[in-house]
SENUZA-913177 format. One record per residue (C-alpha): x, y, z; residue number from 1. Coordinates in nm, 2 decimals, padded with zeros to 4 digits, m for minus. Example, Ala and Ser with C-alpha at 12.3 -4.5 7.8 and 13.67 -1.06 7.14 Angstrom:
BEGIN
((01.23 m00.45 00.78) 1);
((01.37 m00.11 00.71) 2);
This chain:
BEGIN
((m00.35 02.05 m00.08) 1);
((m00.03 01.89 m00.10) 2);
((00.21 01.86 00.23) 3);
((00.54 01.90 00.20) 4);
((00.64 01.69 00.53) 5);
((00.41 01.40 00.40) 6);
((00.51 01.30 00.09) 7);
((00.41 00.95 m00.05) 8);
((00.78 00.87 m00.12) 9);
((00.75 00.64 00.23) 10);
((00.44 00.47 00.07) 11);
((00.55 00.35 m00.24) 12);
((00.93 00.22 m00.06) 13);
((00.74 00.03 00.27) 14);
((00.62 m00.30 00.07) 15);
((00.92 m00.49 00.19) 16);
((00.80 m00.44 00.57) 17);
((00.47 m00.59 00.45) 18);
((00.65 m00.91 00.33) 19);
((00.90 m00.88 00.70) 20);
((00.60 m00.86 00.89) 21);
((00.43 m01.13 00.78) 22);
((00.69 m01.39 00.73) 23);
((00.77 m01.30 01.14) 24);
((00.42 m01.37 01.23) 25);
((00.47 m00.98 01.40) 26);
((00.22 m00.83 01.65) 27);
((00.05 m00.53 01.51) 28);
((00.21 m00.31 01.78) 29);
((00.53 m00.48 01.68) 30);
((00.45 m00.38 01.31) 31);
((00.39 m00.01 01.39) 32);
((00.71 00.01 01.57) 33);
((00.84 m00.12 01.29) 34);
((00.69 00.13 01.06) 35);
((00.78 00.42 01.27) 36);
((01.15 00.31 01.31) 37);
((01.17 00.26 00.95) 38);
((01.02 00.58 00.85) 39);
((01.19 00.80 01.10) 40);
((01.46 00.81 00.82) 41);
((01.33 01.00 00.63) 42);
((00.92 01.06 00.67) 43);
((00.85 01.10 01.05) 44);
((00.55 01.31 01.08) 45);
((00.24 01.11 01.25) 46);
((00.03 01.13 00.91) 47);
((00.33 00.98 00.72) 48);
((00.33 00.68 00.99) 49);
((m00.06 00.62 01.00) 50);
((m00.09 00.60 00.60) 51);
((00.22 00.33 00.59) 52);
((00.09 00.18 00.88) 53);
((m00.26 00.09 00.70) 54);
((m00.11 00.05 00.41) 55);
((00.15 m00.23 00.54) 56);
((m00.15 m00.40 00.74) 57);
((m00.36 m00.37 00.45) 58);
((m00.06 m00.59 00.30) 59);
((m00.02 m00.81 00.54) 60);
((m00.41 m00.96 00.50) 61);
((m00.40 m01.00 00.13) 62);
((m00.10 m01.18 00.21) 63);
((m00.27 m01.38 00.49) 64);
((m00.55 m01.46 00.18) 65);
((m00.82 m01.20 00.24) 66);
((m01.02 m01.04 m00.03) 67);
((m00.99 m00.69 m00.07) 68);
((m01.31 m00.62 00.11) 69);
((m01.27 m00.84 00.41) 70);
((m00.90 m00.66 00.40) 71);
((m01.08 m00.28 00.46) 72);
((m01.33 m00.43 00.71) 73);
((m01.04 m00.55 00.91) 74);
((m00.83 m00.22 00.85) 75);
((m01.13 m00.03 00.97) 76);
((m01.14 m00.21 01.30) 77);
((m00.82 m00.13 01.36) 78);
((m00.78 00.08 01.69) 79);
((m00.53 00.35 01.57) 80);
((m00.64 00.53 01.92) 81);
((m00.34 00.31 02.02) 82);
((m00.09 00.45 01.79) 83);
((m00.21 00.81 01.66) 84);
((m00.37 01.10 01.81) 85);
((m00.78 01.20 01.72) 86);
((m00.67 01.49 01.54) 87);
((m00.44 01.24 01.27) 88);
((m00.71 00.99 01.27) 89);
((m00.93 01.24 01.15) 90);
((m00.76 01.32 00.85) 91);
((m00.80 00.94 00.77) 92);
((m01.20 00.97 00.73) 93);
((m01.23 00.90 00.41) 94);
((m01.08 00.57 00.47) 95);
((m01.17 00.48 00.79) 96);
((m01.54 00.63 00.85) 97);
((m01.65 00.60 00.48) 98);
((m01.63 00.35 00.18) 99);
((m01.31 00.50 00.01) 100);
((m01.46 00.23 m00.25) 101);
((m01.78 00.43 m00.32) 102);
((m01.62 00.74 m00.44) 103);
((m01.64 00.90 m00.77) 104);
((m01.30 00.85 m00.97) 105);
((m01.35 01.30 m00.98) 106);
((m01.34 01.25 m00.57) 107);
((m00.97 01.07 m00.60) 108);
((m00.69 01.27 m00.56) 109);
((m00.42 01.16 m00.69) 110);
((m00.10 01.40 m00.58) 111);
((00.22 01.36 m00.40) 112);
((00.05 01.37 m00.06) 113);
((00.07 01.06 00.18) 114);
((m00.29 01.06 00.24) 115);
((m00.42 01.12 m00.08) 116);
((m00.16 00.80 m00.22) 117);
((m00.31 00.55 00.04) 118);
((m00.72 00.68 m00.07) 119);
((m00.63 00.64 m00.46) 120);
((m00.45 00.28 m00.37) 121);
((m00.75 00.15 m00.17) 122);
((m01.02 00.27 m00.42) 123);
((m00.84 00.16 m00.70) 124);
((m00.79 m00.23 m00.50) 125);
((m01.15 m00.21 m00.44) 126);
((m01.28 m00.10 m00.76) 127);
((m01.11 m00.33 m01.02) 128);
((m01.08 m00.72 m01.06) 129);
((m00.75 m00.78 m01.22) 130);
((m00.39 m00.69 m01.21) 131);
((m00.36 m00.49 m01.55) 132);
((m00.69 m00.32 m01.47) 133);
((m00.58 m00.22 m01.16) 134);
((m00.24 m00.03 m01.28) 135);
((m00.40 00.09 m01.63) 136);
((m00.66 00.26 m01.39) 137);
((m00.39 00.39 m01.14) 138);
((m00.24 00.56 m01.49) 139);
((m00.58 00.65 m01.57) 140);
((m00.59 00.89 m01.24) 141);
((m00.34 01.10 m01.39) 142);
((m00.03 01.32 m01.15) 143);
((00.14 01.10 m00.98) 144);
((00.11 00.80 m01.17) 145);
((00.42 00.67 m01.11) 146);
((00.37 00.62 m00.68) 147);
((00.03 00.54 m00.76) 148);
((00.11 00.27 m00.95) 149);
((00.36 00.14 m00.74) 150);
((00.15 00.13 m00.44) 151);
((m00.14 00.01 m00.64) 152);
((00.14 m00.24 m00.83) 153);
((00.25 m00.44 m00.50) 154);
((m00.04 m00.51 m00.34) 155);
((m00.22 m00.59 m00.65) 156);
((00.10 m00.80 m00.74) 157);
((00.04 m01.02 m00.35) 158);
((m00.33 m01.07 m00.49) 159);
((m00.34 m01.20 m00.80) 160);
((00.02 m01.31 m00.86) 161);
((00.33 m01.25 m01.12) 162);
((00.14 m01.46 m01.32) 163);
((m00.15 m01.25 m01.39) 164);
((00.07 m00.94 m01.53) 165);
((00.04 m00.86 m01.87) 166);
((00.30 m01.08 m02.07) 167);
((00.38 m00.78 m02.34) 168);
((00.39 m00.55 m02.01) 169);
((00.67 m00.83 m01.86) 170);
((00.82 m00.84 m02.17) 171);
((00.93 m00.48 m02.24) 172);
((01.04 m00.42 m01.90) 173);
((01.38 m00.37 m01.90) 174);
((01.60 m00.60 m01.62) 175);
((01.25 m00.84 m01.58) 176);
((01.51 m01.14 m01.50) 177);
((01.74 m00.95 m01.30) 178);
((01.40 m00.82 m01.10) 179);
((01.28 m01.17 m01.10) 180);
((01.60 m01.33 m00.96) 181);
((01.60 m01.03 m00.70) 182);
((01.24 m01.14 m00.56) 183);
((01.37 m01.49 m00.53) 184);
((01.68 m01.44 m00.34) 185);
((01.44 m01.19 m00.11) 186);
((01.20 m01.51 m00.06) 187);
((01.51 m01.74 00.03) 188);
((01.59 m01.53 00.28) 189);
((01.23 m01.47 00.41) 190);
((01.19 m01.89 00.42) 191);
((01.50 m01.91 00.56) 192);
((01.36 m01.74 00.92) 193);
């Protein structure tokens, strides 16, 4: 059931703080303050917070060279007692008790809610092996395709690199240079600290 006050807009706009929080060598209490200042804008609920929160750590090893796996096993050790109450944690299960990885593709959701964005990202990361499976499969999942497949998009982006995208796919995006220069100006910036 989808949750009006946790929508996955929050997810698919928080991959800058990955790249922030990383290139600051930040604490991960700093990181979820960070998170919840960020998303007090406009997403403030405790489930909304939690699902960017993993998701930004999640971020933050691939960037620190982790595979996907090793990146859930560290995820899942995370103490969110520190941040989140039981009763949010809990709605995290699927993630954090269980192998989101070994679900059926039937067992994905794949709607507008925060928690049900994060589950599809993770399973998807964990169950392909390159860039342009991983967003073909994230369009595959059908509904919200287009958060999916951000979420899925940056991460998978960190992992295996501009390089690894689809040429055609770079090709018939419209602005690809302008996007292209954008990211480099946003690394100047991020060296520059």
């Amino acid at each position: 059931m989808f949750d009006s006050k946790n929508g996955n807009g929050s997810l698919m706009r928080i991959l800058l703080i990955v790249y922030y929080s990383y290139s600051n060598k930040m604490s991960e209490e700093s990181i979820y303050n960070l998170v919840k200042k960020v998303l007090s804008i406009t997403h403030a609920h405790e489930i909304s917070i939690m699902g960017c929160f993993i998701y930004v750590m999640f971020g933050i090893e691939v960037l620190s060279n982790k595979n996907f796996e090793q990146t859930y096993d560290i995820i899942k050790r995370i103490n969110f007692n520190n941040y989140f109450s039981n009763e949010t944690i809990e709605k995290y299960s699927r993630i954090l008790k269980h192998n989101i990885k070994n679900y059926s593709m039937e067992e994905i959701k794949s709607t507008g809610f925060v928690i049900d964005t994060l589950e599809a990202t993770l399973w998807i990361l964990l169950n392909t092996g390159t860039y342009d499976e991983s967003i073909i499969k994230a369009i595959n999942l059908g509904e919200d395709t287009d958060t999916i497949g951000a979420c899925v998009g940056g991460i998978a982006g960190i992992y295996y690199g501009v390089d690894s995208i689809n040429q055609s796919w770079k090709n018939d995006l419209l602005g690809y240079d302008y996007l292209v220069e954008l990211c480099d100006r946003f690394n100047e910036v991020l060296d520059k600290k």
